[in-house]
C-alpha positions in Angstrom: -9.7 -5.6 -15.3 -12.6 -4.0 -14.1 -11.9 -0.3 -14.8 -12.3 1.4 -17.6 -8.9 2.6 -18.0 -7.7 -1.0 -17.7 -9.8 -2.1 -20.2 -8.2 0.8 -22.7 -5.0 -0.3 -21.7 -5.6 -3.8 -22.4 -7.3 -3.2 -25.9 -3.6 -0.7 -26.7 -1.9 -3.8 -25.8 -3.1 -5.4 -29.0 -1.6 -3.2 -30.7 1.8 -3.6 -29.7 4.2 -5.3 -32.3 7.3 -7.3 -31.3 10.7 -7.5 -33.7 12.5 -10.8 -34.2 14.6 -9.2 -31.4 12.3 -8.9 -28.7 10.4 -12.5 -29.1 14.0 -14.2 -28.9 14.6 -12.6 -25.8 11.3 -13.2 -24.3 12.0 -17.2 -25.3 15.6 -16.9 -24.0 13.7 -16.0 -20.5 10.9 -17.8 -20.5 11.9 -21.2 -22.3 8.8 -23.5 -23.1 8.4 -26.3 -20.9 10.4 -24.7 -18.1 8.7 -24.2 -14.9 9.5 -23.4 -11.5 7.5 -24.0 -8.4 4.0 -25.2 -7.7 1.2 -23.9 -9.7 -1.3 -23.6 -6.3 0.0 -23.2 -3.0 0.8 -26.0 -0.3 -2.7 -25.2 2.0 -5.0 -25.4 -1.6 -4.1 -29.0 -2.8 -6.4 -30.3 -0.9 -9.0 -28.9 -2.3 -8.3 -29.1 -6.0 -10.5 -31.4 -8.1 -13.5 -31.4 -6.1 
């Protein structure tokens, strides 16, 4: 977010007002606690926590 524009677009983004609607469809795709795959790749693990 280094540009200026995307900084703009990022402060418009708060802004942005979601219906009852919209944040039950955004749970029905994204349901908490539901993940799928590995957070880092394969070659990184093992180098995490050093």
């Amino acid at each position: 977010m280094g540009r200026p524009s995307s900084v703009d677009r990022a402060v418009e983004a708060a802004d942005v007002t979601l219906s009852a609607d919209d944040l039950a469809a955004l749970d029905a795709a994204f349901p908490i606690g539901v993940v799928a795959g590995a957070r880092y790749p394969e070659a990184y693990m093992p180098s995490l926590g050093r």
